[in-house]
N, C-alpha and C positions, 0 to 999 in steps of 0.2 A: 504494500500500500504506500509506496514512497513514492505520490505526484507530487509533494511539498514542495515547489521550486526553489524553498529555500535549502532543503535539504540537500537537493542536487547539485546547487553549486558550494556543498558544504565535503559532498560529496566526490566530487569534482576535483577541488583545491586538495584535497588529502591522496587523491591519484596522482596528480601532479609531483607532489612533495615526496611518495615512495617513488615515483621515480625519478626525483633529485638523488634520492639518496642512493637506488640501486646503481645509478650512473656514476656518484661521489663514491661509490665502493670499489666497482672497480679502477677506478684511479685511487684509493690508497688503501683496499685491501680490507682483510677480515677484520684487524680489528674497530675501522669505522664500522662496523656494521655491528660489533658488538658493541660498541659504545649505545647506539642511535638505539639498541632489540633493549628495551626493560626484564623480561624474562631471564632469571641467571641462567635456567635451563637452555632458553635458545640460545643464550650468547656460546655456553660450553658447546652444545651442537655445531655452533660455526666454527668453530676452531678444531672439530673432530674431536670432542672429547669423547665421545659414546664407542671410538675406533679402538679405544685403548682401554676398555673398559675391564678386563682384569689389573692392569695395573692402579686403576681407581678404588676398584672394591677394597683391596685391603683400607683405604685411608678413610673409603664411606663406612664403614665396619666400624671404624675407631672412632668415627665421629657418632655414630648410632648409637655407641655406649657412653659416649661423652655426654651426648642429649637425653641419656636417659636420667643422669643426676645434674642436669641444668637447669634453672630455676624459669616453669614457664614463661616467664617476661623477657628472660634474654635467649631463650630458644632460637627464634628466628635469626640472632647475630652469630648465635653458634653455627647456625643452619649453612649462611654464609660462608661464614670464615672456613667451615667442612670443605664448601663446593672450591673456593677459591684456593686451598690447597690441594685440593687433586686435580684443579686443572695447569697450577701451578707445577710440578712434581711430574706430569705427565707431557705439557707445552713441549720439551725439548726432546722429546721421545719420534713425538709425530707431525711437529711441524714441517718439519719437508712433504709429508702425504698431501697436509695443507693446501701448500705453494703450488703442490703438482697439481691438484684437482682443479684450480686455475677459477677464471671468475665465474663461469657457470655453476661450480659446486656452491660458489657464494651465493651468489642468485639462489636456487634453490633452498638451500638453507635458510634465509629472509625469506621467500615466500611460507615456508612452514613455522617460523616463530611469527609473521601476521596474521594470515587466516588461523583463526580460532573458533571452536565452539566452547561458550560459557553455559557450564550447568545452571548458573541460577539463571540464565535467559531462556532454557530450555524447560528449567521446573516453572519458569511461568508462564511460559508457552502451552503448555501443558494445560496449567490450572485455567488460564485465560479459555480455553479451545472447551475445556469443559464448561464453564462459565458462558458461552457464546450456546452451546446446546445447551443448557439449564433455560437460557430464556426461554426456549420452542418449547420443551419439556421440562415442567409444565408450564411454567411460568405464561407463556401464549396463548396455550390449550384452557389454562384456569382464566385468564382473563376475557379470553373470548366467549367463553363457556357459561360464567355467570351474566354475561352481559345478552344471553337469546333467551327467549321461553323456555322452562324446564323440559317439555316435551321436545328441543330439540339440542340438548345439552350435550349428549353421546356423540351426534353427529357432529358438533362442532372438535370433541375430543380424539375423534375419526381420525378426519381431514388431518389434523394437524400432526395425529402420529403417522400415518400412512404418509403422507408429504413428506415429514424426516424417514423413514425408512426407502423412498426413492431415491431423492433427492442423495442421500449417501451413496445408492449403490449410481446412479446414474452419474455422479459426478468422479466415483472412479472411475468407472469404463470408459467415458468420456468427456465428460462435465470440466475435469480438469484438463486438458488437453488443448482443448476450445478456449478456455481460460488464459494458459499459462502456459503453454505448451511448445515456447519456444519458436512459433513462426514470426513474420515480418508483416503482413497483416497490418490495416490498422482498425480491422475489425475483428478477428478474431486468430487465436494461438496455433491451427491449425491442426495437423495428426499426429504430431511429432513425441506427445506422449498419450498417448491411446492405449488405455487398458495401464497406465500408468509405466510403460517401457522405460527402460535405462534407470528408475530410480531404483534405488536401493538406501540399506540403513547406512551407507557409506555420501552418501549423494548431500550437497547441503543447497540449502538457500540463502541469501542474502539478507543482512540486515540494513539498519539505516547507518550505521558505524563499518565504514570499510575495513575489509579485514575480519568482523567478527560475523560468524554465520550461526543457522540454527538447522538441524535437520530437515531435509525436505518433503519427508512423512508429517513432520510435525507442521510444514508450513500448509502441505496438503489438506492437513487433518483443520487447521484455523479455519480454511478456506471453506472447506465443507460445512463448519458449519451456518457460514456467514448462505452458503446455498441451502441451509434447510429453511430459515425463517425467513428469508422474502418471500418465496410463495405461498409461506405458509401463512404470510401477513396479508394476502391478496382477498384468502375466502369470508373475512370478517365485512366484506363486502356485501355478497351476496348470500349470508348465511339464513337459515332456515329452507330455504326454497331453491337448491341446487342439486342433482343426480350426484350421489358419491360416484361414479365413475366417471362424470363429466369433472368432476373434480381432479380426481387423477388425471385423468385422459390431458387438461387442460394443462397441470404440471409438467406435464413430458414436454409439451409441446413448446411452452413462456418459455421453460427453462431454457430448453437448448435454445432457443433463437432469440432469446432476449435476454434471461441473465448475463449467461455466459458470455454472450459478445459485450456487455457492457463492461461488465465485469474487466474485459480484456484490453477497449477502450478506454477506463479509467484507469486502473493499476499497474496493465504490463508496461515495460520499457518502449512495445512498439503498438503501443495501443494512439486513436486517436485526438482522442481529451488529455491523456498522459502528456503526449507533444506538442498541444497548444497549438496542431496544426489550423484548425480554425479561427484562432484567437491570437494572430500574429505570436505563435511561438512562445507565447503563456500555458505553463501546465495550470491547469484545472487541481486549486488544493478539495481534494476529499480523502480525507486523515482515515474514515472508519464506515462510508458507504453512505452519506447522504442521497449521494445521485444512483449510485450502483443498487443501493436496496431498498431508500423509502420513498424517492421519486419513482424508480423504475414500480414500484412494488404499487404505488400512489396511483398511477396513473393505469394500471391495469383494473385496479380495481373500480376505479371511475368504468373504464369502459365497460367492465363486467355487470357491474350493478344493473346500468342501463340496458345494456345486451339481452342480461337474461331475466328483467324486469322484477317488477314491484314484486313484494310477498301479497300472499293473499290475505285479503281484507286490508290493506294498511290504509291507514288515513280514517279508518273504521273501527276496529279491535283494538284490546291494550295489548300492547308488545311491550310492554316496561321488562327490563333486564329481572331475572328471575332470584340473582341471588347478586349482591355488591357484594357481600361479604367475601363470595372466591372473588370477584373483580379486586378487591384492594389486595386479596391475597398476589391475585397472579401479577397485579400492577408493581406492587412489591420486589417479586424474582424478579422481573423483568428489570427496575434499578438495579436489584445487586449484579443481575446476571452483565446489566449493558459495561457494566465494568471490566469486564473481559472482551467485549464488541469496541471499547474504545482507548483502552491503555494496550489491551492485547496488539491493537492494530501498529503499536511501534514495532512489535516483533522483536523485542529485546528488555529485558530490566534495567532502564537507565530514567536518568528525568524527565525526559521526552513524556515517557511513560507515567510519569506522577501527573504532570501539568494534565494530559488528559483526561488521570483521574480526579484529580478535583474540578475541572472544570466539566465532569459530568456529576458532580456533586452539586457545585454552585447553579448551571445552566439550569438544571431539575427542579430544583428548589425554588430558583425566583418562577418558571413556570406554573410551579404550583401553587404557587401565595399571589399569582397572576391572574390564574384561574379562578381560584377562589372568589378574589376580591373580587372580580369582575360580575361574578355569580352573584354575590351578595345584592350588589349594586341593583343588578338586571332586576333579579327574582326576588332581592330581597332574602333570601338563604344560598349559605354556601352548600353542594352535597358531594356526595363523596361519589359518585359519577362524575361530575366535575373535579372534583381531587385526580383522582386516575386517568381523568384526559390529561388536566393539564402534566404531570409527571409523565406519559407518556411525549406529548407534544414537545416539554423540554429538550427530553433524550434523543427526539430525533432530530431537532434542531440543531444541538448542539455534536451529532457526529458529523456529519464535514469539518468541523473547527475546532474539535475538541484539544490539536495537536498544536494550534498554531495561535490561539487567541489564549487571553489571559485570564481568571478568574471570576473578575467583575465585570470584563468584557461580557463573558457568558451569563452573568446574571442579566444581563441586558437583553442578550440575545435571547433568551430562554423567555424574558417577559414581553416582548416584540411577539415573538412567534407564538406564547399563548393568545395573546389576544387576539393575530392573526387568523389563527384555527381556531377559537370560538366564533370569530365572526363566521366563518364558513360552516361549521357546524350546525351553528342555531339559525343563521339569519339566512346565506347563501342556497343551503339545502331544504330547506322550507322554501323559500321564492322560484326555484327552478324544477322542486317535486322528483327530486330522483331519488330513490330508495336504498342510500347507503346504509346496511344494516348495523353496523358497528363503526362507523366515521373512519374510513381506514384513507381514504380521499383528505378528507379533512382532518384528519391529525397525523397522520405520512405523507403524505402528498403534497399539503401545503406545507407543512412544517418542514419537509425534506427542501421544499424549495428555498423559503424563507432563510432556513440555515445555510444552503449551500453561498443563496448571494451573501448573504452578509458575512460569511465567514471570508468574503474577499476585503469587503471591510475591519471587521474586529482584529484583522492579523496586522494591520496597522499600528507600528511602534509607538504609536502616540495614542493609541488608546488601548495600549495595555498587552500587545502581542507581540509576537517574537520577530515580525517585522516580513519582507518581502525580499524574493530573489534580488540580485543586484540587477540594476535597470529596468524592474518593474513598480511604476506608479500604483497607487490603490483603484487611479480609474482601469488601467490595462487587467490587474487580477481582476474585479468586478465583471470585466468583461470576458475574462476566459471564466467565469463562474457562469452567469448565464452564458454561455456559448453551452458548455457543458449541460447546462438544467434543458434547455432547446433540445440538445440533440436526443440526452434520454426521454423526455416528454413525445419525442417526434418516433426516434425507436420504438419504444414501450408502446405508445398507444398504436402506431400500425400492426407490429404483432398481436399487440392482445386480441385489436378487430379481426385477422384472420386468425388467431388462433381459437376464438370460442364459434365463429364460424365454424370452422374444421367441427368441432368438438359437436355441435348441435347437427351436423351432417349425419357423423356418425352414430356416436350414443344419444344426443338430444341434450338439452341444459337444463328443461324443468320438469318436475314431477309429478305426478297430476296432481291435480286441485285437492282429490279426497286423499293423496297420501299428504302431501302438507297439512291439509288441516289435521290429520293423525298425530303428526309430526316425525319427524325423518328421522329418530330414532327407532321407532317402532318400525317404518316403512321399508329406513333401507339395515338396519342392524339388528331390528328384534330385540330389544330390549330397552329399558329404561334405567333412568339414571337413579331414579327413588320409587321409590316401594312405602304407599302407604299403610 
């Protein structure tokens, strides 16, 4: 996820610099190069220490029982003074090996003390990846779930595991490949790993810190789960009155032709938002999937709602949410869980990775006292339906920006975009009569949008963000921001139109009149959620 243009040319300058130095090495040799490697271990490597390694053992031996009656606080100096006499004691043994091995053997040697993998970026990679599934399950499932009539509660809990259990295996076989897969493309990654080829536990991926990498199972595994919950954020659209298998059917179909190329557009190296090629050579910052998952995701679901129309009886029946109580619950996971959805997205344990945690603390918070207030005002009570929009509307606001903007910038941003998406909630979708059943348009959609531009704004060093590539003004980013919102808007909704097309060809979109009013728990799963 590294479109940050700031990070690019941070990126950049640090390529540069290793290769001053591999160049300064060969004109004066290994020990520049052990000067420049922090690691005592790679410097002894550079100098062949590991070649004479029986003549080391006895002095690491001595030093091993020396550490063991050394008082842990000067451990590490003893640690030292160990390494530096046995490479001392041994220098004159095999420096000629050295000398012959000539600068190549150097070069290589500097390539293997920079690239690193860091376990604690990998144990949080981990925990983040699980953290990004905890939102779908259940954290999504529970939110969505208390927010339909009880008679169609299952069905919503359906959808939402059935969509992570495709979504997972679809994005191995080729989900990833489409994505990331190493083409030139600036729409999608190609064949080039299909069925996931060539990777192995040996294989790594890149972080935002040159030189430090993370497994690329482990980057796969991130990735997948950022593929289960878009789609699965699409059916709170059109919930109660959709064919589970038009559900499915409908996921196969978004995904491959519209995640995935976005996906590939925004993130990879040769994607086309990534290059700014429409936005005079500005990357497009989205830090954590504003555009990639809650516009793209936003915008489907607008088309959907309308596509496969109103529920029956609406504007007639009460449809009030059956239970708030799983609502606050799942509204809940879903905070803790977006914390792996947006610090995860540095892909490494550094501050990068804090700033985005709190600023999806901050961003959350002012949307919800956003919300609230606003409710108060309107209706004169705040409710806790309104608590869990606005805490949702924050968190998607604030992924495009969560990496790039500063803490109270995000409270800003967080209470801009609640209000935005109440307006659209309450007053928008009422005046145009479309049937979003769970406001996934109006608090993804808009909010994705909302977030994406202004995080071209709030990354502005003057109000409080880590500031812009060199040579990009705030109007230039602003505009590779919407160039970006356009393109997914324009993507997203021609797929979704011919993909629920397709989908109503073949299995059809609605079910009849007397299994809805049953409700689609009984109709299409034969059971029910409560038993009284």
């Amino acid at each position: 996820m590294k479109n940050c243009a700031e990070d690019l040319g941070i990126l950049h300058r640090k390529r540069a610099a290793q290769a001053a130095i591999t160049s300064k090495s060969q004109e004066c040799g290994p020990f520049y190069i052990m000067q420049r490697s922090k690691p005592l271990l790679a410097r002894l490597l550079i100098q062949g220490f590991w070649t004479r390694l029986d003549l080391a053992a006895p002095i690491l031996m001595e030093s091993k029982a020396r550490m063991l009656t050394t008082p842990p606080f000067k451990r590490p100096l003893a640690t030292v003074a160990a390494a530096c006499a046995a490479f001392l004691s041994t220098t004159s043994v095999f420096a000629q090996d050295t000398v012959a091995a000539g600068g190549a053997g150097v070069e290589a040697a500097a390539e293997t003390a920079i690239s690193t993998v860091n376990k604690g970026d990998v144990a949080w990679m981990m925990t983040a990846t699980i953290l990004v599934l905890f939102m779908t399950m259940p954290g999504l499932a529970l939110f969505y779930g208390g927010l339909v009539r009880a008679k169609n509660m299952l069905s919503v809990l359906m959808q939402c595991t059935v969509i992570c259990g495709l979504m997972i295996v679809v994005w191995t076989l080729y989900g990833y490949s489409f994505a990331f897969g190493g083409g030139t493309s600036p729409f999608w990654g190609g064949f080039g790993k299909l069925f996931l080829a060539g990777v192995t536990t040996d294989t790594l991926s890149a972080t935002f810190t040159d030189g430090v990498e993370i497994p690329e199972y482990l980057f796969i595994a991130f990735q997948m789960t950022f593929a289960v919950i878009t789609p699965a954020l699409i059916v709170g659209a059109f919930a109660e009155r959709i064919k589970f298998s038009a559900v499915v059917l409908f996921t196969l179909i978004w995904a491959t032709f519209s995640y995935f190329p976005v996906a590939h557009m925004v993130w990879d190296a040769a994607g086309l938002i990534f290059n700014g090629t429409l936005a005079g050579g500005v990357a497009a910052i989205d830090f954590a999937g504003g555009t990639v998952v809650h516009i793209n995701a936003g915008i489907a679901a607008l088309v959907g709602c309308i596509m496969v129309g109103k529920r029956t009886g609406f504007g007639r029946d009460m449809m009030a949410p059956h239970s708030m109580t799983l609502t606050m619950v799942g509204a809940s996971m879903l905070w803790v869980g977006w914390f792996g959805f947006n610090a995860g997205s540095n892909l490494e344990s550094t501050a990068a990775a804090v700033l985005a945690m709190i600023n999806t603390f901050t961003a959350t918070a002012g949307a919800l006292l956003a919300w609230c207030a606003i409710e108060a005002v309107m209706r004169g009570k705040a409710s806790m339906l309104g608590g869990a929009s606005g805490i949702v509307a924050g968190l998607v606001a604030v992924t495009p920006a969560c990496g790039t903007i500063g803490p109270v910038g995000a409270i800003v941003l967080g209470v801009i975009a609640s209000a935005c998406c109440y307006f659209f909630v309450s007053v928008v979708k009422n005046a145009l009569r479309y049937d979003d059943s769970l406001d996934v348009f109006g608090v993804h959609g808009i909010g994705g949008i909302i977030g994406a531009i202004l995080t071209g704004v709030f990354t502005s060093t003057s109000l409080g963000g880590i500031g812009y590539a060199e040579g990009v003004t705030m109007a230039s980013q602003v505009w590779a921001q919407v160039t970006a919102v356009l393109i997914t808007i324009v993507w997203s909704g021609v797929v979704s139109i011919i993909a629920f097309k397709i989908v109503d060809l073949i299995v059809g979109l609605r079910p009849s009149v007397e299994a809805e009013r049953e409700g689609l728990d009984l109709s299409y799963h034969g059971e029910v959620a409560y038993h009284s």
